[in-house]
Structure formats: structure tokens, C-alpha cells
C-alpha positions as CSV (number, residue, x, y, z in Angstrom):
1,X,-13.6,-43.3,7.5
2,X,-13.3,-45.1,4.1
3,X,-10.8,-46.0,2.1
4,X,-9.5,-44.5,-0.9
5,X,-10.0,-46.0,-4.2
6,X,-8.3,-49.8,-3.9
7,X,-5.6,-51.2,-5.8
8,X,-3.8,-47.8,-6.6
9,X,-0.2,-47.7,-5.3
10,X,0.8,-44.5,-7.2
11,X,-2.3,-43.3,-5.0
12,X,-0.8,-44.6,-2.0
13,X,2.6,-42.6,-2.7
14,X,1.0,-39.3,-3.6
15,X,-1.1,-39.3,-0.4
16,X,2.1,-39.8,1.6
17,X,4.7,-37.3,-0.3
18,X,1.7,-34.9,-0.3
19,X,0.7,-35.7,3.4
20,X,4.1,-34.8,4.5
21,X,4.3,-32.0,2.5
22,X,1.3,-30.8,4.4
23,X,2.5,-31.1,7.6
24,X,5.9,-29.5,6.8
25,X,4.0,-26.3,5.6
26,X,1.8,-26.1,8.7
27,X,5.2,-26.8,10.9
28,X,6.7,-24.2,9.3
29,X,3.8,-21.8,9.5
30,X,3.5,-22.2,13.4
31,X,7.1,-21.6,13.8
32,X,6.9,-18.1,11.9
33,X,3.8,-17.3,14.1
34,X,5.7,-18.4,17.0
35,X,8.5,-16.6,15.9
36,X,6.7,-13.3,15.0
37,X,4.7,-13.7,18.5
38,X,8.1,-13.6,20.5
39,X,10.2,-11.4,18.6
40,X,12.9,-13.3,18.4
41,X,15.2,-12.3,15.7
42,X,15.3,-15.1,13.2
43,X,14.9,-15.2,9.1
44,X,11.5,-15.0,8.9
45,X,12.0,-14.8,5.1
46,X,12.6,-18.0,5.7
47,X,10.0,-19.4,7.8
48,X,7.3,-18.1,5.2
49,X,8.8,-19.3,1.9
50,X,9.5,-22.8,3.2
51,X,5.8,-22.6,4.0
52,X,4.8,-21.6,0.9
53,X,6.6,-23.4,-1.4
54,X,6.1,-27.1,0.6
55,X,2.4,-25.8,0.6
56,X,2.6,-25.4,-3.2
57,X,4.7,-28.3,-3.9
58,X,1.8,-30.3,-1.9
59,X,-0.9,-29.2,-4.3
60,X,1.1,-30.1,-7.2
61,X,1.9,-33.5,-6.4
62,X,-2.0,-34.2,-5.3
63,X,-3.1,-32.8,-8.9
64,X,-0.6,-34.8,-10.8
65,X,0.5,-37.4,-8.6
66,X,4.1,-38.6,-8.8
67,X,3.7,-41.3,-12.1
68,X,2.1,-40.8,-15.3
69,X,-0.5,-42.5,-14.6
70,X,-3.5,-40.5,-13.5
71,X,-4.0,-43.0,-11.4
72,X,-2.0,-40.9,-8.6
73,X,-4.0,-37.4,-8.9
74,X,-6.7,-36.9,-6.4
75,X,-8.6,-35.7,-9.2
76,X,-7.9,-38.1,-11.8
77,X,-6.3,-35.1,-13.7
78,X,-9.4,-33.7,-14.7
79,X,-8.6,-30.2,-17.0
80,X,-10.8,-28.1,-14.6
81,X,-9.3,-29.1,-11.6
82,X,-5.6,-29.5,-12.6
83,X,-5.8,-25.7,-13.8
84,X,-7.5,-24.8,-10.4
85,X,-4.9,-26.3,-8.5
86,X,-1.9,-24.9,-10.2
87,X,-3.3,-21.7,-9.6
88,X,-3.5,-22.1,-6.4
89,X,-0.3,-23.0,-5.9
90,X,1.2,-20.9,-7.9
91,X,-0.5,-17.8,-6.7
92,X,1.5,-17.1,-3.7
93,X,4.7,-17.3,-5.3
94,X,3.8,-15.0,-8.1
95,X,2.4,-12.8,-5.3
96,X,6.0,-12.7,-3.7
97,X,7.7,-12.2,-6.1
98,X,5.6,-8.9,-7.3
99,X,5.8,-7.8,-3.2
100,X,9.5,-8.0,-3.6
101,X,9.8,-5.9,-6.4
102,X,7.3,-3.5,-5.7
103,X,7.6,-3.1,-2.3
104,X,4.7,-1.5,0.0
105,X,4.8,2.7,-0.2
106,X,2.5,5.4,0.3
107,X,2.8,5.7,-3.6
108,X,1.8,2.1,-4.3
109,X,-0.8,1.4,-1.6
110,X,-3.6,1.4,-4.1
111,X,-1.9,-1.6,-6.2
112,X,-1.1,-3.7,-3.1
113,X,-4.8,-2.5,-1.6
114,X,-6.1,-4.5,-5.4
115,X,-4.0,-7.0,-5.5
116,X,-4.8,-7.8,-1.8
117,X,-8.3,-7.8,-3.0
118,X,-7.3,-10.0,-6.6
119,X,-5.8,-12.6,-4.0
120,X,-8.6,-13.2,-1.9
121,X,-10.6,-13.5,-5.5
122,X,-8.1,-15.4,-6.6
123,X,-7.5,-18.1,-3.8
124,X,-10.9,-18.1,-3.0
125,X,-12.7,-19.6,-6.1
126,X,-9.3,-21.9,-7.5
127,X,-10.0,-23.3,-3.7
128,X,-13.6,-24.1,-4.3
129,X,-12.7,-25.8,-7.7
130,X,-10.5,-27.8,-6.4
131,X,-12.1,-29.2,-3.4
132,X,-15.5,-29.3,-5.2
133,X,-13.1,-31.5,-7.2
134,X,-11.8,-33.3,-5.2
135,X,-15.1,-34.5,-3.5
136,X,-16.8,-34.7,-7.4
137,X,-13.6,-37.1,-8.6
138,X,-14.5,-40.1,-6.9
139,X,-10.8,-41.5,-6.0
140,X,-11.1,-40.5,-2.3
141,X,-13.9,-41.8,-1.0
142,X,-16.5,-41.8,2.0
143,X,-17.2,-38.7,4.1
144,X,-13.5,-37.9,3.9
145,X,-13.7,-36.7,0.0
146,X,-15.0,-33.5,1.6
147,X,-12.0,-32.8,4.5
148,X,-10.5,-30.4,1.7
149,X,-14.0,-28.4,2.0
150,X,-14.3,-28.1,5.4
151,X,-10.6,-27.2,5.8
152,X,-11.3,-24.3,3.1
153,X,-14.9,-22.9,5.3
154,X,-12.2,-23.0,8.7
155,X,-9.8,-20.8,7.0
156,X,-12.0,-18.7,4.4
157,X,-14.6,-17.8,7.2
158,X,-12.5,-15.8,9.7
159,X,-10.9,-14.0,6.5
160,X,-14.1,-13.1,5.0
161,X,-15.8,-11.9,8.6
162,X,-12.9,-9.7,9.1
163,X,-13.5,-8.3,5.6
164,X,-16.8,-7.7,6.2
165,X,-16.3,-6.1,9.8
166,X,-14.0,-4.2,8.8
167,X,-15.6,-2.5,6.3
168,X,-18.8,-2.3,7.9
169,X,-17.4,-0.5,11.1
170,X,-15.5,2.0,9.0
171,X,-12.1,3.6,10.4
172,X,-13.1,4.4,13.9
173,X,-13.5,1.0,15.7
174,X,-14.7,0.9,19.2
175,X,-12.5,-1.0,21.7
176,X,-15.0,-3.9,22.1
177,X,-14.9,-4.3,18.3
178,X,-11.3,-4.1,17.6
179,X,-11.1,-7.1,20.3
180,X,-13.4,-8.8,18.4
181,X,-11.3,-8.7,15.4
182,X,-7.9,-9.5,17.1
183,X,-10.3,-12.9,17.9
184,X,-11.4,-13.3,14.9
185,X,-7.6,-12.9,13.3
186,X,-6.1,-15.0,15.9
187,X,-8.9,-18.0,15.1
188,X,-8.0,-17.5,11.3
189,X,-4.0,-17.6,12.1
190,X,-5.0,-20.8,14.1
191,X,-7.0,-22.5,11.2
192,X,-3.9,-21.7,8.4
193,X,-1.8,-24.0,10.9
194,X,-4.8,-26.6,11.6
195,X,-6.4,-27.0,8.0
196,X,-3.1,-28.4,6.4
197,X,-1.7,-30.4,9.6
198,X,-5.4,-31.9,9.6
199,X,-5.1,-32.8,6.0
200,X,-1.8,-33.9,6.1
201,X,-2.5,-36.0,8.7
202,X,-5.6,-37.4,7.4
203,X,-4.1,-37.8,4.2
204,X,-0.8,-40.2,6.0
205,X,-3.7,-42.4,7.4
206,X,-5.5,-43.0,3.9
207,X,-2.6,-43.8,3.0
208,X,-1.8,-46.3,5.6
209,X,-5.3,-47.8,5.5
210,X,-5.3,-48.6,1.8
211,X,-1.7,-50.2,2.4
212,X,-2.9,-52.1,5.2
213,X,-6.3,-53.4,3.1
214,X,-4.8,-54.3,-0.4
215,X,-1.6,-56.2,1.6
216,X,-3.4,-57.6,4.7
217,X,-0.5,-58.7,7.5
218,X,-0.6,-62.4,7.5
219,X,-0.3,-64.6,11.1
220,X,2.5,-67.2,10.9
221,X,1.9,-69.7,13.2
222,X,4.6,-72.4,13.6
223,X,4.9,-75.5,16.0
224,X,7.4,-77.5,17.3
225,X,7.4,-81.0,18.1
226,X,9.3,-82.2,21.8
């Protein structure tokens, strides 16, 4: 796995805040799975928002880093994929907040059916910029520039194959394709918790390997006389 671009300690930070960032959102995710799994009766208000918002909070500090230097953005603060990112983080919150105030009725299934639809659009193409981005930038480097893509095709895939199989069986699903769904669903609940925990993770080693290259640990070796 290679490094990330040397010399770069604002780098360094944003890789770690954003890292953990990563990994609280994907904690938090699992625990409203778990918790919606078991029915146990817990704020799951909660659970989701802290998810959302560390997810978002994640995005913001990889497109801007935490200096002003651009030296600390993934993607060296480029216009296209600043703008991208942004979106995508702030997406879900403006998405809440219209859910809360409009809550889902017989009246206003058509809205929430389009905006359902507008998020998808959304998500999906601000995603693509921004890992295309990210891989395009040059400041992470190596094979790992594209982890953000891959993470994207695990959780975009199961969501777009239950689009299409939904639509293409119609209302009346036979048992053996309704299981096939719940799969499907279960994979892409799965991958919503693995993407950012992978990326998090990955992102906490980069960090730690670029540390341990530009300050090398130096061997201290003393003697003593009898």
C-alpha cells in the first residue's frame, strides 16, 4: 500500500480526525441496525443522526482539511470536488430536516416517492465526483487512491439491483424473489457499515505510515564500561 503524499503533516491530521470520524459513523450505524433488529426500545433518533452527522462531518474535514493550507484536503481543494463533497454531506441533513417537517402520508407519498428518487440522483453522482476526485488529485497515492471507489460500487450496487428488481417484478413478487431481495437489502445494510469502517480504517493506517516514514524511530544503543 503506498503512502500518501510525504512531508504533509496537516495531511497526516486530516486522515486521522477524518478516519475516526469514519469509524464513529459506521459504529453508530451497526448499533441502529442492531437496535432496530432486536427491538429494543432505545432513541433511535439518535442512533441515525449521530451517524449522519459524524458521516458528514468526515467528508467535510477530508475536502478541506483542518488548516488553511490545502495541503490537508484529499483533493487539494479542487472547485469541482469541494462542491461534490459538500453536497454530499450535506444531503442527508437537508433530507431530515424536510422528512421532519413533512412527514410520510397517504397525501404526500408522491413527494417522498421523488425525493427518494432525487436522493439516489443526488448521492449517486456527488459520490462519483468525489471519488473520481479523489483518485484524479494525486495526494493519496498507490492503489489505495481508489478505496473511496470501490467502497461506493459495494454500497451503490445492492441499492441499484433492488431498484431495478423491484421495478422489473412489479407488485406481485413471488416468494423466491422477495427472498432474494431481503439478500440483496441485508448485503446493502452490511456494506453502509463496512465501506466507512474500511475507510476509516484504512485512512488511520495512511496516516500512521506517513508518520512512521517522514519521522523514522531511531535505535539508541548505549554501553557501559565494567
Amino acid at each position: 500500500m503506498d503512502d500518501a503524499a510525504p512531508g504533509h503533516d496537516a495531511l497526516r491530521r486530516t486522515l486521522v480526525v477524518g478516519g475516526a470520524l469514519l469509524i464513529a459513523s459506521a459504529v453508530a450505524r451497526l448499533a441502529w441496525l442492531i437496535v432496530v433488529s432486536r427491538g429494543v426500545a432505545v432513541p433511535l433518533t439518535a442512533l441515525h443522526w449521530s451517524s449522519t452527522l459524524a458521516f458528514s462531518a468526515a467528508l467535510l474535514v477530508f475536502a478541506f482539511g483542518l488548516r488553511r493550507s490545502p495541503s490537508g484536503s484529499i483533493v487539494a481543494r479542487r472547485r469541482l470536488a469541494v462542491t461534490a463533497m459538500v453536497v454530499l454531506a450535506a444531503w442527508p441533513l437537508v433530507e431530515g430536516v424536510v422528512s421532519s417537517r413533512l412527514p410520510f402520508t397517504p397525501g404526500t407519498a408522491d413527494f417522498h416517492r421523488g425525493i427518494g428518487y432525487a436522493s439516489i440522483a443526488v448521492q449517486l453522482g456527488a459520490s462519483i465526483v468525489s471519488v473520481v476526485a479523489i483518485a484524479r488529485a494525486g495526494v493519496i497515492r498507490g492503489p489505495l487512491r481508489w478505496a473511496p471507489a470501490w467502497a461506493l460500487a459495494s454500497v451503490a450496487v445492492p441499492q441499484l439491483l433492488i431498484q431495478v428488481f423491484g421495478a422489473a417484478s412489479g407488485p406481485d413478487l413471488a416468494a423466491s424473489e422477495t427472498d432474494v431481495i431481503v439478500t440483496v437489502m441485508t448485503l446493502g445494510q452490511l456494506a453502509v457499515v463496512a465501506a466507512p469502517l474500511t475507510l476509516g480504517v484504512l485512512s488511520l493506517m495512511l496516516a500512521s505510515r506517513s508518520a512512521a516514514r517522514e519521522h523514522p524511530a531511531v535505535e539508541v544503543f548505549s554501553s557501559s564500561r565494567s
